[in-house]
C-alpha positions in Angstrom: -0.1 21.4 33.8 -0.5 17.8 33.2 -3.0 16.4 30.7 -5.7 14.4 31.4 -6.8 11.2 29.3 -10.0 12.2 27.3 -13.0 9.5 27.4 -13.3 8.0 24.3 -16.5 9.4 23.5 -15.0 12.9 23.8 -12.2 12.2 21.9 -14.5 11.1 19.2 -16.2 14.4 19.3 -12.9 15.8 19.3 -11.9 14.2 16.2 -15.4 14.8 14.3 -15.3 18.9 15.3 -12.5 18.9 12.7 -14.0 17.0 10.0 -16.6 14.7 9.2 -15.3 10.9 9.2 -16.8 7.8 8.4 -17.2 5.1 11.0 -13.6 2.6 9.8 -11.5 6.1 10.2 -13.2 7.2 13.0 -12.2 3.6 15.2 -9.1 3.2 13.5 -7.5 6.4 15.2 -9.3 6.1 18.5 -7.5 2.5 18.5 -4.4 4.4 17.4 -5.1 6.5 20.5 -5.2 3.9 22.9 -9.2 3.2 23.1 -10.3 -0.2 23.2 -12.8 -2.3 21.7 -16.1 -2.0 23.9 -15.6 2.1 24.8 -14.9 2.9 21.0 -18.4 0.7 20.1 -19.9 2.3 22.8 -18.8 6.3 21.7 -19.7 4.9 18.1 -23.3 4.2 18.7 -23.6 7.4 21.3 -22.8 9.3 18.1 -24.4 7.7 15.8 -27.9 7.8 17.7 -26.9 11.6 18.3 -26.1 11.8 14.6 -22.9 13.4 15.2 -21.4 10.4 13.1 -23.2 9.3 10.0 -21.7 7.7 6.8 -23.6 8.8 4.5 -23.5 12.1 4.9 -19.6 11.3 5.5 -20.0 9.8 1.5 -21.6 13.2 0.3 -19.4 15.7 1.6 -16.0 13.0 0.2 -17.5 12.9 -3.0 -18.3 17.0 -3.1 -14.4 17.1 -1.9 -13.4 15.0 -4.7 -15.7 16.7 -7.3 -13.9 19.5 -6.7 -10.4 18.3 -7.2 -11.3 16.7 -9.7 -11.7 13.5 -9.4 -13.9 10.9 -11.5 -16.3 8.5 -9.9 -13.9 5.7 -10.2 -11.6 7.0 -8.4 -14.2 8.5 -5.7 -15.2 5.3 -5.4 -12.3 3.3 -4.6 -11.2 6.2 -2.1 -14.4 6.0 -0.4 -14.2 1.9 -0.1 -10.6 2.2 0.7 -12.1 4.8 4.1 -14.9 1.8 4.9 -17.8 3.1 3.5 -19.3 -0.1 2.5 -19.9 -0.1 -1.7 -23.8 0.6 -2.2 -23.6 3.4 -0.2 -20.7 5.1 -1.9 -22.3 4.2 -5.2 -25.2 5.9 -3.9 -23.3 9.3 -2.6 -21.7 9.1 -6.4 -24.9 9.0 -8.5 -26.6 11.8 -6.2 -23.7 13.9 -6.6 -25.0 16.7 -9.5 -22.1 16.4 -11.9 -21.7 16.4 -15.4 -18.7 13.5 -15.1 -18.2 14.2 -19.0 -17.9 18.0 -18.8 -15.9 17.2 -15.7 -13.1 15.4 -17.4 -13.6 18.1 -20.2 -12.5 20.7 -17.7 -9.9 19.0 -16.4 -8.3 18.4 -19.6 -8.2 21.9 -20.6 -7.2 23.0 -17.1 -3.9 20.4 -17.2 -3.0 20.0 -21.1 -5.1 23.3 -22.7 -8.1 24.1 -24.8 -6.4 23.0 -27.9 -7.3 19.3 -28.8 -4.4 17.2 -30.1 -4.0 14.8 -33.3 -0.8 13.3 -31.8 -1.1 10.0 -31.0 1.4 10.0 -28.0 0.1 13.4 -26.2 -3.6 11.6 -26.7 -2.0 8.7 -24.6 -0.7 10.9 -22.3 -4.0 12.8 -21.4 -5.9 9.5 -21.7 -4.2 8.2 -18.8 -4.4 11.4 -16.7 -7.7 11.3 -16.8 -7.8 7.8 -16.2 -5.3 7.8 -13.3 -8.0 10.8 -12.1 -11.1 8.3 -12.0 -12.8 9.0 -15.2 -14.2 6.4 -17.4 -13.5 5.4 -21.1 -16.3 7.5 -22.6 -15.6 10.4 -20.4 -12.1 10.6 -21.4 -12.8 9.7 -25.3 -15.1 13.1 -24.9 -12.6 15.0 -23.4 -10.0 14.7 -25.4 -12.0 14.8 -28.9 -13.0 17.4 -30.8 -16.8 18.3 -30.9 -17.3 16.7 -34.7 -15.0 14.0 -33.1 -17.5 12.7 -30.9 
């Protein structure tokens, strides 16, 4: 059986039946698959006037992904710029996203280091920049990791 070369358009399709993609990731690997430039623009605006490719809703199913790990929006963020979603939009899919960011990083706390909040210094250090590393900002992580009469 030999195989036959798939359009670009269908390999596009192919690539979007497994997962959503945003636009960058969605030329880089039909360049990585031997497409060239005027049939991957072509297939790009076949499915994005067919709505089979759409970055924005790309952004909000990343972010509920990330949400779920969790991440924090800073880390969301930088994920989603590093995939090609262009900054205002991501910002966008961020700040619609229904989160709590502080319980988030809350959760997360307890989930890696326990419920039990802790006066040393070096293990505050330590979950500080977990959470950090995770995406969450200063004030989320201050809450996290304090006590309730804390904050």
């Amino acid at each position: 059986m030999h195989s036959q070369k798939l359009s670009t358009f269908d390999q596009a399709l192919s690539l979007l039946s497994h997962r959503e993609h945003g636009t960058k990731e969605l030329v880089n690997k039909l360049k990585l698959k031997g497409h060239t430039g005027k049939d991957i623009t072509s297939a790009i605006e076949q499915l994005q006037n067919i709505n089979y490719l759409n970055d924005e809703r790309f952004a909000e199913i990343f972010v509920r992904s990330r949400i779920s790990k969790p991440l924090g929006a800073n880390r969301i963020l930088q994920e989603l710029i590093q995939k090609g979603i262009n900054s205002t939009l991501a910002k966008e899919a961020i700040n619609n996203a229904e989160v709590d960011w502080f319980e988030l990083a809350k959760t997360l706390k307890a989930r890696k280091f326990g419920e039990e909040v802790t006066t040393d210094f070096k293990e505050k250090g330590r979950q500080s920049r977990y959470l950090q590393y995770r995406g969450f900002s200063f004030d989320e992580i201050k809450y996290a990791i304090s006590s309730e009469d804390e904050y």
